[in-house]
mmCIF file as gemmi writes it, N, C-alpha and C atoms, coordinates in Angstrom:
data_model
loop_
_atom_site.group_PDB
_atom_site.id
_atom_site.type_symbol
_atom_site.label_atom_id
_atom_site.label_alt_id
_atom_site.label_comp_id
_atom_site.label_asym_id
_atom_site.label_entity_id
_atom_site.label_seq_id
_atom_site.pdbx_PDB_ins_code
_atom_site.Cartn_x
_atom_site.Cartn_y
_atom_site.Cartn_z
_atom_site.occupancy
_atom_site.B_iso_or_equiv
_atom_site.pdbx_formal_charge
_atom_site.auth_seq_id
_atom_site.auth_asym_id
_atom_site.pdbx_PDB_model_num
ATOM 1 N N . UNK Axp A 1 ? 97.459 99.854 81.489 1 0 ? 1 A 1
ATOM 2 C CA . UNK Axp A 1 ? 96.706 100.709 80.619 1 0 ? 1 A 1
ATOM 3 C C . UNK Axp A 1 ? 97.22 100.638 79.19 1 0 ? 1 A 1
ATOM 4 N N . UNK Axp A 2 ? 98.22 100.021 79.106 1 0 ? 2 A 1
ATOM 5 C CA . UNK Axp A 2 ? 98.938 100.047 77.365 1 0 ? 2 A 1
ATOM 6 C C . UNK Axp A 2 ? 99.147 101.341 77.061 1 0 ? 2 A 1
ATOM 7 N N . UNK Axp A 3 ? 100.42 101.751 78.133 1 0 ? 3 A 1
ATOM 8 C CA . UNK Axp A 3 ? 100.684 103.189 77.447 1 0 ? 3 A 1
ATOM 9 C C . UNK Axp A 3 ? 101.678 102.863 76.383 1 0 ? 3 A 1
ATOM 10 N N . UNK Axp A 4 ? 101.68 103.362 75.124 1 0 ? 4 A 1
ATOM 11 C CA . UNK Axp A 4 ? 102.514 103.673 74.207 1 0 ? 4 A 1
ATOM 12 C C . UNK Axp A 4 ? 103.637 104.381 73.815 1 0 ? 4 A 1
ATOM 13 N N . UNK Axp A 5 ? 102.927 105.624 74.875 1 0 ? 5 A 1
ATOM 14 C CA . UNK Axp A 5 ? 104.322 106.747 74.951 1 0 ? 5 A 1
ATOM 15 C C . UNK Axp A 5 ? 105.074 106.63 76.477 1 0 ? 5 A 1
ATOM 16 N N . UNK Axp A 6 ? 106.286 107.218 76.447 1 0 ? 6 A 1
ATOM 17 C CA . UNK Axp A 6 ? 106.359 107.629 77.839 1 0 ? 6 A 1
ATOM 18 C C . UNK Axp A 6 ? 105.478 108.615 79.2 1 0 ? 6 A 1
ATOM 19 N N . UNK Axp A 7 ? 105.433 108.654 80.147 1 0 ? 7 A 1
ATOM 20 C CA . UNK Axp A 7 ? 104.573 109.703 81.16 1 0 ? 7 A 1
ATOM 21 C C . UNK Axp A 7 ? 105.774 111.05 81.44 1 0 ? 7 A 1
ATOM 22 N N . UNK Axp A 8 ? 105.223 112.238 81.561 1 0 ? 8 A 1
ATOM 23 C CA . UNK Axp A 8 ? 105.967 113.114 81.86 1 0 ? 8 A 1
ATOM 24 C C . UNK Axp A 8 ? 106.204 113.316 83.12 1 0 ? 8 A 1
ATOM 25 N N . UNK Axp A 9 ? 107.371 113.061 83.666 1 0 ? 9 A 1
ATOM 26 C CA . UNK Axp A 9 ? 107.826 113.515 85.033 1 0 ? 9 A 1
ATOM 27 C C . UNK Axp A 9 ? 107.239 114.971 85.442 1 0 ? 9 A 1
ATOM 28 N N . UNK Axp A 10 ? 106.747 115.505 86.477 1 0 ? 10 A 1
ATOM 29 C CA . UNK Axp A 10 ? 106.039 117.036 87.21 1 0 ? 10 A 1
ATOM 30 C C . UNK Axp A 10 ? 107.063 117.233 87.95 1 0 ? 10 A 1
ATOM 31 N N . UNK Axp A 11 ? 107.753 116.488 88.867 1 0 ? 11 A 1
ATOM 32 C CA . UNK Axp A 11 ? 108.451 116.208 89.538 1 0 ? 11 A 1
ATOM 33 C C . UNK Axp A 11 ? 108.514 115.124 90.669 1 0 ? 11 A 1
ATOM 34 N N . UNK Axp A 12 ? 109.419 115.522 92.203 1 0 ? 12 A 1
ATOM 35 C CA . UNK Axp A 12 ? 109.061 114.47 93.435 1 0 ? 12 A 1
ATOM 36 C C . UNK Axp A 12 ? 109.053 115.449 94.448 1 0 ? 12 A 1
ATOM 37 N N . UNK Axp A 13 ? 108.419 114.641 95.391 1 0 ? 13 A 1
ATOM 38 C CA . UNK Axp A 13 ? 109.066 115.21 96.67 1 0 ? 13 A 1
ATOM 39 C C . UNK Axp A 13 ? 109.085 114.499 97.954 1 0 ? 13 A 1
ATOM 40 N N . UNK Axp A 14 ? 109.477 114.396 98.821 1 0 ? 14 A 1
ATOM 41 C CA . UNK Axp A 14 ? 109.528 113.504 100.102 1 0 ? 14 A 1
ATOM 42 C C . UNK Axp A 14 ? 108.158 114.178 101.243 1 0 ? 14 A 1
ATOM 43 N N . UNK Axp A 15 ? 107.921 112.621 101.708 1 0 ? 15 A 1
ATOM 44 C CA . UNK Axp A 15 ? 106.677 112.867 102.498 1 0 ? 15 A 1
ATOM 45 C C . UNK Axp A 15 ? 107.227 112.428 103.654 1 0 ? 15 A 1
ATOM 46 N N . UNK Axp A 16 ? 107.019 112.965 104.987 1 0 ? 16 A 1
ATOM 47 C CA . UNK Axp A 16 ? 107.136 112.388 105.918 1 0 ? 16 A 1
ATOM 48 C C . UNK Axp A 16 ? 105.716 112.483 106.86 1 0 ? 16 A 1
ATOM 49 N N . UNK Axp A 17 ? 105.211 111.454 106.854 1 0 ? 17 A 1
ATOM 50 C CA . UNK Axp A 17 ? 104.009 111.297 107.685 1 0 ? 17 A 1
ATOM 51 C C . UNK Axp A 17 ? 104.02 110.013 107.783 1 0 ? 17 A 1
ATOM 52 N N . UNK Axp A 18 ? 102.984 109.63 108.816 1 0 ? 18 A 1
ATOM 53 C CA . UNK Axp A 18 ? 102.691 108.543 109.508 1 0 ? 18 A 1
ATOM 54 C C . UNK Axp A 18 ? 104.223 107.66 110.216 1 0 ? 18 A 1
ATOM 55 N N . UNK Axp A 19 ? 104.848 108.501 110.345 1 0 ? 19 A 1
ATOM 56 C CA . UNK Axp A 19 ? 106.459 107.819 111.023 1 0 ? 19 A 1
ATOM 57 C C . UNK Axp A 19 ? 106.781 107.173 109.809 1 0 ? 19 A 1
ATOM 58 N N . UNK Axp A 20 ? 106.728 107.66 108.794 1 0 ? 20 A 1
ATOM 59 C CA . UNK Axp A 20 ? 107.545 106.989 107.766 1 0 ? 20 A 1
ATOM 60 C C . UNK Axp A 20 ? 107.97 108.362 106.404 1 0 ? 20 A 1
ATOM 61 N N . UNK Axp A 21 ? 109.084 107.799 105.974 1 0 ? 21 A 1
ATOM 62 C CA . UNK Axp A 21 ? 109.422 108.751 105.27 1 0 ? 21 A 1
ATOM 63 C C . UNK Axp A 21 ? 109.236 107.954 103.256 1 0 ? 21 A 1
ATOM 64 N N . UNK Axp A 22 ? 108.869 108.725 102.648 1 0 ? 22 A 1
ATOM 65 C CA . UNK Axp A 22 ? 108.35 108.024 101.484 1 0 ? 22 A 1
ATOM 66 C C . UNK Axp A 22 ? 108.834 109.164 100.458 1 0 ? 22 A 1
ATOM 67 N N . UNK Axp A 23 ? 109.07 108.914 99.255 1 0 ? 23 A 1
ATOM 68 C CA . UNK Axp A 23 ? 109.945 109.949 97.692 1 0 ? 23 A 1
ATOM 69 C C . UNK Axp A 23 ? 108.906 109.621 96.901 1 0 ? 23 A 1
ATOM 70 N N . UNK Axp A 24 ? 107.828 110.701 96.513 1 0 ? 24 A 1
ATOM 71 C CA . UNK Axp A 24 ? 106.867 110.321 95.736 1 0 ? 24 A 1
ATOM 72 C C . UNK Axp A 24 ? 107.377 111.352 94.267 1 0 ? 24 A 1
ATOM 73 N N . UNK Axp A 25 ? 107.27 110.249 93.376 1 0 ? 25 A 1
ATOM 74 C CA . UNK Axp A 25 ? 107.851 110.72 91.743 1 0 ? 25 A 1
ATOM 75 C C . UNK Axp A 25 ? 106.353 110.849 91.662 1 0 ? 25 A 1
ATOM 76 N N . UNK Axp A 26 ? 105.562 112.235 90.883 1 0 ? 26 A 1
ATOM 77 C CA . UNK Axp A 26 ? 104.594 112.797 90.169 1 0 ? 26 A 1
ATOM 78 C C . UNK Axp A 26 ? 104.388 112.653 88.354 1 0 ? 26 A 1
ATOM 79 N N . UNK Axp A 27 ? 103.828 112.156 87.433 1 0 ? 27 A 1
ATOM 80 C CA . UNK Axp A 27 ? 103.893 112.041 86.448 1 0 ? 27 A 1
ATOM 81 C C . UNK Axp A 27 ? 102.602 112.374 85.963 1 0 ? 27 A 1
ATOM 82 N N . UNK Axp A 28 ? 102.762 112.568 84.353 1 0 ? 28 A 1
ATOM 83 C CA . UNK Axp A 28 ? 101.393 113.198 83.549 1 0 ? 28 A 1
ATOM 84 C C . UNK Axp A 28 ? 101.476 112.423 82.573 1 0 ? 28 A 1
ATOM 85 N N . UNK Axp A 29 ? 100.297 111.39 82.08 1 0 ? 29 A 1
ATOM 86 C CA . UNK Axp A 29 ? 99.88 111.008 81.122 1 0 ? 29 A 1
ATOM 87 C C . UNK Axp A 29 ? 98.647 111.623 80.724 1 0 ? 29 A 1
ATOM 88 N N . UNK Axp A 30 ? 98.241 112.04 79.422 1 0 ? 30 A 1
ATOM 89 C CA . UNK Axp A 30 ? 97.145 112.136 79.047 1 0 ? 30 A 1
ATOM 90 C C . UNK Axp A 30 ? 96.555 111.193 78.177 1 0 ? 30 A 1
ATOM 91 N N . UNK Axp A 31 ? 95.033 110.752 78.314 1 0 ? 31 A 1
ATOM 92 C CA . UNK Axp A 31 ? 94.636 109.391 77.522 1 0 ? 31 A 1
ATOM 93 C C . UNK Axp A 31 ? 93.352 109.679 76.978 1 0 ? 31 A 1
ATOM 94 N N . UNK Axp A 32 ? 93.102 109.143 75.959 1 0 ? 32 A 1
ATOM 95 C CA . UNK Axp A 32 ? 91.723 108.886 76.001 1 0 ? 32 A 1
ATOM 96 C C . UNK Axp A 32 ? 91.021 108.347 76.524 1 0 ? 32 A 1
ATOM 97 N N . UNK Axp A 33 ? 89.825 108.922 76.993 1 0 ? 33 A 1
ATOM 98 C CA . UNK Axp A 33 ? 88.22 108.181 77.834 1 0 ? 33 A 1
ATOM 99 C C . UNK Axp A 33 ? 88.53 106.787 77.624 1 0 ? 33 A 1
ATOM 100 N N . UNK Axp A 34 ? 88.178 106.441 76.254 1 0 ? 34 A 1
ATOM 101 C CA . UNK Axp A 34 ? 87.939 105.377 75.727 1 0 ? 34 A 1
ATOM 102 C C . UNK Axp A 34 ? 88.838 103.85 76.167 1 0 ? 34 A 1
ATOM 103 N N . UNK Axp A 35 ? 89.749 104.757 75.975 1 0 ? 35 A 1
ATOM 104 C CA . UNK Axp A 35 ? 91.147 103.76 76.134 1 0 ? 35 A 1
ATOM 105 C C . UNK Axp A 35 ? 91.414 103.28 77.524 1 0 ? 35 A 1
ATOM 106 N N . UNK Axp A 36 ? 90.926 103.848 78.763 1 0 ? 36 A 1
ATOM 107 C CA . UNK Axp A 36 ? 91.217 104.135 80.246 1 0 ? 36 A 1
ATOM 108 C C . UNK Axp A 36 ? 90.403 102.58 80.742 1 0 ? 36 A 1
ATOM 109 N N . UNK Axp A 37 ? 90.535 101.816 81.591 1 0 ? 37 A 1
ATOM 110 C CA . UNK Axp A 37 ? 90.164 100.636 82.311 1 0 ? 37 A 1
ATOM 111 C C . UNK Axp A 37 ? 91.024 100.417 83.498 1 0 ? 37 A 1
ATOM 112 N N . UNK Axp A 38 ? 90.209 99.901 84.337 1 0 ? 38 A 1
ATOM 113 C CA . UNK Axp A 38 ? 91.121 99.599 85.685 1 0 ? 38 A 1
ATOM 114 C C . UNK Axp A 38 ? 90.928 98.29 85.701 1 0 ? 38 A 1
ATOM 115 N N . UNK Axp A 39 ? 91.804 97.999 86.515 1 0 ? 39 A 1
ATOM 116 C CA . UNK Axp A 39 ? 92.08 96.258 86.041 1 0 ? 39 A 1
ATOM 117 C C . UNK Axp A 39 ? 92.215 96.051 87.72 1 0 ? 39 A 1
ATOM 118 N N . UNK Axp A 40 ? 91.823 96.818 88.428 1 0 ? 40 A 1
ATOM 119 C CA . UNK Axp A 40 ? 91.714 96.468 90.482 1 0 ? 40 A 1
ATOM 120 C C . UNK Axp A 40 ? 92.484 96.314 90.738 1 0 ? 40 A 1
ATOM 121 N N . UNK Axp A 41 ? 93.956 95.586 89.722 1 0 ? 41 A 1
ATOM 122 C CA . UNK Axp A 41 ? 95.042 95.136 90.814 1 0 ? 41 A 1
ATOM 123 C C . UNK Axp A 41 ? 95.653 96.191 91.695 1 0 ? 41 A 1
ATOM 124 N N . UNK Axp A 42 ? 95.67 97.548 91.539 1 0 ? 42 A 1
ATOM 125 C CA . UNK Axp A 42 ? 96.272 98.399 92.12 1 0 ? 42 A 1
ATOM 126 C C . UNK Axp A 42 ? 95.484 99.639 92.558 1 0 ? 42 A 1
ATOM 127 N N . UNK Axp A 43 ? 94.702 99.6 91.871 1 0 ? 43 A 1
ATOM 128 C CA . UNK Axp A 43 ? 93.707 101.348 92.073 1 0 ? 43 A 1
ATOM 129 C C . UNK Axp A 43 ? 92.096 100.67 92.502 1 0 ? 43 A 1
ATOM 130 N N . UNK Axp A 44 ? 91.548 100.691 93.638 1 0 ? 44 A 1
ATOM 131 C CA . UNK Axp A 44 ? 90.548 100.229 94.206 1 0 ? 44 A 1
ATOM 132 C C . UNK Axp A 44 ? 89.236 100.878 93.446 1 0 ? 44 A 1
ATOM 133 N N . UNK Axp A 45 ? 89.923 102.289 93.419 1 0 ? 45 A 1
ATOM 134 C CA . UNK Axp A 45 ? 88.321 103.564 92.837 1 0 ? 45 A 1
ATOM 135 C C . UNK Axp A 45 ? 88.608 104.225 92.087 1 0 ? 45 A 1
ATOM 136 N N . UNK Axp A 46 ? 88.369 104.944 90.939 1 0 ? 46 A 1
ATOM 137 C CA . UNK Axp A 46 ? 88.885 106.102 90.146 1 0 ? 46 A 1
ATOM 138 C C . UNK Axp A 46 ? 87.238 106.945 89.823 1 0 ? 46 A 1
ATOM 139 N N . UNK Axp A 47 ? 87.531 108.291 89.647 1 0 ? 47 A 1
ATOM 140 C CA . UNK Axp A 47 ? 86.374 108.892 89.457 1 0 ? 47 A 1
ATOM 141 C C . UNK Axp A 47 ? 86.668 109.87 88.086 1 0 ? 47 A 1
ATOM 142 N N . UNK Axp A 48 ? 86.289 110.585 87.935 1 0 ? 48 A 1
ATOM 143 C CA . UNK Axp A 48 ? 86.23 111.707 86.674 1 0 ? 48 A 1
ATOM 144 C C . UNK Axp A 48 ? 86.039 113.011 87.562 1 0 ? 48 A 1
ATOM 145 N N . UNK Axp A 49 ? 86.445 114.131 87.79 1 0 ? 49 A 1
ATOM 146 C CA . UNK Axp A 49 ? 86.262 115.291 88.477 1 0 ? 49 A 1
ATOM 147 C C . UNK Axp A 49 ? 86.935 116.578 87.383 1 0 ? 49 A 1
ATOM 148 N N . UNK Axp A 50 ? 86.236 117.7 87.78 1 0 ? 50 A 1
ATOM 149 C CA . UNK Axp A 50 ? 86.278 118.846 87.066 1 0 ? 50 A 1
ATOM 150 C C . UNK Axp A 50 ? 87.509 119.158 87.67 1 0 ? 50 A 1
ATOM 151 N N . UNK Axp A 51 ? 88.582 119.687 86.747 1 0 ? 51 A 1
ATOM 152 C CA . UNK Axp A 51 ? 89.967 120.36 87.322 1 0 ? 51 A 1
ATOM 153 C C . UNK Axp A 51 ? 89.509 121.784 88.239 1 0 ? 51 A 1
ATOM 154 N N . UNK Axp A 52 ? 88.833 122.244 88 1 0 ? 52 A 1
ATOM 155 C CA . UNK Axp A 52 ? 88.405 123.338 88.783 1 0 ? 52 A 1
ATOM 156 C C . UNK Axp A 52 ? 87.503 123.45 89.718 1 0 ? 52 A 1
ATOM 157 N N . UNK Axp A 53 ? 86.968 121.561 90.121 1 0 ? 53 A 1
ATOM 158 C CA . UNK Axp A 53 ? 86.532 121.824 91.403 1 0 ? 53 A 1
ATOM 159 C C . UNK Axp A 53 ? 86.885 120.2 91.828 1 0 ? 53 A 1
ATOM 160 N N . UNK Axp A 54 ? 87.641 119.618 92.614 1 0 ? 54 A 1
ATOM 161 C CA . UNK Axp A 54 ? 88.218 118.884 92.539 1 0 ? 54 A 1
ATOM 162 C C . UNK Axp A 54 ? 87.639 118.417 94.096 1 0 ? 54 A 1
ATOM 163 N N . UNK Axp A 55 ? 87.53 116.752 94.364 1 0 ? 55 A 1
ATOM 164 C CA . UNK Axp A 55 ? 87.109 116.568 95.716 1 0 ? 55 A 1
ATOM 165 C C . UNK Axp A 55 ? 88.009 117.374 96.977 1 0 ? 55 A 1
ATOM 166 N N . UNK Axp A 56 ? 87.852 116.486 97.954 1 0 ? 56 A 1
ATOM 167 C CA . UNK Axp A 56 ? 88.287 117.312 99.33 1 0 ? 56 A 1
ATOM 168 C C . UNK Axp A 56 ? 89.867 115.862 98.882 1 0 ? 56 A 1
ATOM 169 N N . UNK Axp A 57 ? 90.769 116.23 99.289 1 0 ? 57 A 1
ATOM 170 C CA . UNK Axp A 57 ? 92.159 115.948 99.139 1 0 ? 57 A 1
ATOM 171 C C . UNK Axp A 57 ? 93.102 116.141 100.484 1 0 ? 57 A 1
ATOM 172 N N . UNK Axp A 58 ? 93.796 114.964 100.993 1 0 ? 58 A 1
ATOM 173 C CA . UNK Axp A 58 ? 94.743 114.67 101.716 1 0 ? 58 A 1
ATOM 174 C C . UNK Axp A 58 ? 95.693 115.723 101.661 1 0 ? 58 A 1
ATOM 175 N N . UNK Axp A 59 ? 96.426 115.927 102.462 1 0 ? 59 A 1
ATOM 176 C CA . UNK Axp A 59 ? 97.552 116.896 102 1 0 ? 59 A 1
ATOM 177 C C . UNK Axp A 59 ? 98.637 116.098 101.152 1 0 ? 59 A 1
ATOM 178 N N . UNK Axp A 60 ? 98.747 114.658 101.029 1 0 ? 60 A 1
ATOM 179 C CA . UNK Axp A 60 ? 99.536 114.124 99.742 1 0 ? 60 A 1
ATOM 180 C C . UNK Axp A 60 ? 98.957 114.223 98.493 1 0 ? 60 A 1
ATOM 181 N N . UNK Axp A 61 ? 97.561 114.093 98.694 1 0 ? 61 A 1
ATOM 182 C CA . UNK Axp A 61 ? 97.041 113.92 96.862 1 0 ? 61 A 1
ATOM 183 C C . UNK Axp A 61 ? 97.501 115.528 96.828 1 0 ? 61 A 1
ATOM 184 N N . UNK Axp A 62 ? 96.484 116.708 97.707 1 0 ? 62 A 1
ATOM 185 C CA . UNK Axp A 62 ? 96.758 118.034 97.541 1 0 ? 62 A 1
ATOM 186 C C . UNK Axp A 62 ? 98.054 118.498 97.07 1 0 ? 62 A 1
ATOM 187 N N . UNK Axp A 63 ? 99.006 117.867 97.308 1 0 ? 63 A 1
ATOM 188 C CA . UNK Axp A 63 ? 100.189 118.36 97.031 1 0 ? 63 A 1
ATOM 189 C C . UNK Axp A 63 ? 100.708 117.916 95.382 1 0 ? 63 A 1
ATOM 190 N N . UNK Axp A 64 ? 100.571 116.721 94.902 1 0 ? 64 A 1
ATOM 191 C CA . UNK Axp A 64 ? 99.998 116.181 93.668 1 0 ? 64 A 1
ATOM 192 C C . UNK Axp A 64 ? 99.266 116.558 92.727 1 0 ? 64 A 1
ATOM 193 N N . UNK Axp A 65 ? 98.305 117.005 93.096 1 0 ? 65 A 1
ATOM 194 C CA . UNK Axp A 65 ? 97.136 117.911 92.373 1 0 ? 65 A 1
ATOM 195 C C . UNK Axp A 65 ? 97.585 119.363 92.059 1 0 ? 65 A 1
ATOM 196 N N . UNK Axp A 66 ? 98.355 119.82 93.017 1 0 ? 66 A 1
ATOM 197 C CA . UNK Axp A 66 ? 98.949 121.162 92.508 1 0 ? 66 A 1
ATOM 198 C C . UNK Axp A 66 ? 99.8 120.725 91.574 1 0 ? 66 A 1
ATOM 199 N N . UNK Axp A 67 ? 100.908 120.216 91.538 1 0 ? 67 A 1
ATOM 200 C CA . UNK Axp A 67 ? 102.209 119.454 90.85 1 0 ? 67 A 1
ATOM 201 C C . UNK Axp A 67 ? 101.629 119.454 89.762 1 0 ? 67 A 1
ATOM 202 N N . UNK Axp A 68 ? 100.267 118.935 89.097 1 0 ? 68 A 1
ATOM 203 C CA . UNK Axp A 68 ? 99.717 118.802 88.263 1 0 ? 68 A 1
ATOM 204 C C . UNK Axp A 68 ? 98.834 120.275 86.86 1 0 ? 68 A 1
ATOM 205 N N . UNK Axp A 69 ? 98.322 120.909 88.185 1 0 ? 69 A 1
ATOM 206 C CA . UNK Axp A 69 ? 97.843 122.038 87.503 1 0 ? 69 A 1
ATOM 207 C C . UNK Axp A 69 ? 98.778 123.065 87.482 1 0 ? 69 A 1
């Protein structure tokens, strides 16, 4: 994405599901519309959603999404 600045750490926390244990670091960039492109190598889908009504969420994104707001 050509970030310029650094992302702000929210925090982490450890997941244990699917028989595996995983340390997910949470971060906040804010960008402009304009500036935003996905390039597929890593993110399959991205959407735009209202912070105050947000799709139906995994209990990992869910947990993320709070971290966030």
């Amino acid at each position: 994405m050509g970030l310029s600045d650094s992302p702000i750490l929210l925090g982490s926390f450890v997941s244990r599901i699917y028989g595996k244990e995983d340390t997910i670091y949470v971060y906040k960039k804010e960008i402009n519309a304009k500036d935003f492109n996905i390039t597929n190598l890593e993110i399959q889908e991205a959407k735009w959603f209202s912070i105050n009504n947000p799709p139906v969420l995994g209990p990992i994104n869910k947990k993320i999404f709070e971290m966030y707001k």
